[in-house]
VMD Tcl script that draws the C-alpha trace (Angstrom):
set ca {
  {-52.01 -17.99 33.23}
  {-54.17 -16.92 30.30}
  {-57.18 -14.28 31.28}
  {-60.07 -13.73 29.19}
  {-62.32 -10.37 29.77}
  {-66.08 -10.42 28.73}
  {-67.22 -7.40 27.12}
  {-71.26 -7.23 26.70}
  {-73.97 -5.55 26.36}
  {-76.48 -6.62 28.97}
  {-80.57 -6.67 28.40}
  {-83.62 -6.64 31.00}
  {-83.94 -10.27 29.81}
  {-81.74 -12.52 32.46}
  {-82.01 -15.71 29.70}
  {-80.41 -13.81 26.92}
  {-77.94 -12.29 29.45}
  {-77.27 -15.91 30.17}
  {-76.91 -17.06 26.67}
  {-74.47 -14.33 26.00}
  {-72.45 -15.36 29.15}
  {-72.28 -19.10 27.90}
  {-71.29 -18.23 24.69}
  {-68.83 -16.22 25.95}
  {-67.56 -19.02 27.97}
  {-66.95 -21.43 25.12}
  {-65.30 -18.34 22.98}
  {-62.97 -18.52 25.94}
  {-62.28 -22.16 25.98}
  {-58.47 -22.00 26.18}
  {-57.91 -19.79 29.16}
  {-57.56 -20.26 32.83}
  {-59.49 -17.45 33.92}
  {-62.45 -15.87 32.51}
  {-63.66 -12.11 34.23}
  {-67.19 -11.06 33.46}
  {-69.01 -7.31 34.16}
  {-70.65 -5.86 37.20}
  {-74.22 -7.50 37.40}
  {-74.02 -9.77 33.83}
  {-77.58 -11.05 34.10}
  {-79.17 -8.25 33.95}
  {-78.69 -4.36 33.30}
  {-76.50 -1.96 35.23}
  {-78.99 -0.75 37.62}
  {-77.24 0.93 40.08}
  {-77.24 4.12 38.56}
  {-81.17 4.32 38.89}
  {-81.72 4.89 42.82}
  {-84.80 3.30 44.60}
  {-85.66 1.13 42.02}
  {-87.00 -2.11 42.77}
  {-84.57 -4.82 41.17}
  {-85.91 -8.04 43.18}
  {-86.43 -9.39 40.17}
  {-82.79 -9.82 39.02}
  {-82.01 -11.14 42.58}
  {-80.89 -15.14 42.45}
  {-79.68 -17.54 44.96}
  {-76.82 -19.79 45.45}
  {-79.10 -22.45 44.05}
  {-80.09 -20.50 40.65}
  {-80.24 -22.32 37.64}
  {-78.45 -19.72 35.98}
  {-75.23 -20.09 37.99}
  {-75.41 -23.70 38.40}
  {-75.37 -23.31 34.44}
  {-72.12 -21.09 34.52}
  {-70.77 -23.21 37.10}
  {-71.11 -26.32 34.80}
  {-69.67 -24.25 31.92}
  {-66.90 -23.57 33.63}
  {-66.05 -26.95 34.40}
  {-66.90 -28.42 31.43}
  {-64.16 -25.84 29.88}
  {-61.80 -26.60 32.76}
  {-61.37 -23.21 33.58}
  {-61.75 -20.54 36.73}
  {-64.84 -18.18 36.16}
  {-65.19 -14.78 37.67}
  {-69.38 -13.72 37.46}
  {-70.50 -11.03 38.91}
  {-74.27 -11.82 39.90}
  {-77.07 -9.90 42.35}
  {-77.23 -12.75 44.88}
  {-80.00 -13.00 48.06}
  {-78.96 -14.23 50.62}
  {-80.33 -14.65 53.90}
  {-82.69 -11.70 53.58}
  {-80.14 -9.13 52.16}
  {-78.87 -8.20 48.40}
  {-75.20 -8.52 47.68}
  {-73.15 -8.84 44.43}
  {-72.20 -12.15 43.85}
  {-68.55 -12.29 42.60}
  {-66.21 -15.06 43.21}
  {-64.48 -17.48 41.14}
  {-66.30 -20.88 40.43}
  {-63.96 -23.49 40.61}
  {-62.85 -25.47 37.54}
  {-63.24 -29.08 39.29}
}
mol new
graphics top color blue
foreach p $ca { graphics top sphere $p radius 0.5 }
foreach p [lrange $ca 0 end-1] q [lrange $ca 1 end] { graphics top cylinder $p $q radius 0.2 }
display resetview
């Protein structure tokens, strides 16, 4: 099995998060397995306590990981994101492997 890891830099700007995840994603075209950082889509907010980061939250449904999900498939490969999902009223991190098929 052939891991990738996906070192970046991430902005307040979830589409140019994105963009840097895709691209990451094709640079890692020939493995089975590609691992991404805590939150990707937007910055590490976790140090800063109490602040309101609703606007990073996405659902199962988000464009953005239907669009990693895609790229992952389209690569044939396993993807690990790690995303601030809602769900159901409450804010988790989002991090599971999106199948290749």
């Amino acid at each position: 099995m052939r891991s990738a890891l996906a070192q970046m830099a991430m902005s307040k700007n979830i589409d140019s998060n994105l963009q840097k995840s895709l691209d990451f994603c094709d640079k890692a075209k020939d493995c089975d397995l590609l691992f991404f950082p805590e939150i990707q889509l937007s910055p590490f907010f976790p140090q800063y306590e109490k602040s309101d980061v609703t606007e990073y939250a996405m659902n199962t449904n988000s464009s953005e990981i239907i669009k990693l999900a895609e790229k992952a498939k389209g690569n044939s490969f396993y993807l690990s994101p790690n995303i601030y999902l809602e769900q159901d009223g409450k804010f988790i991190f989002f991090f599971t492997l999106l199948p290749d098929r």
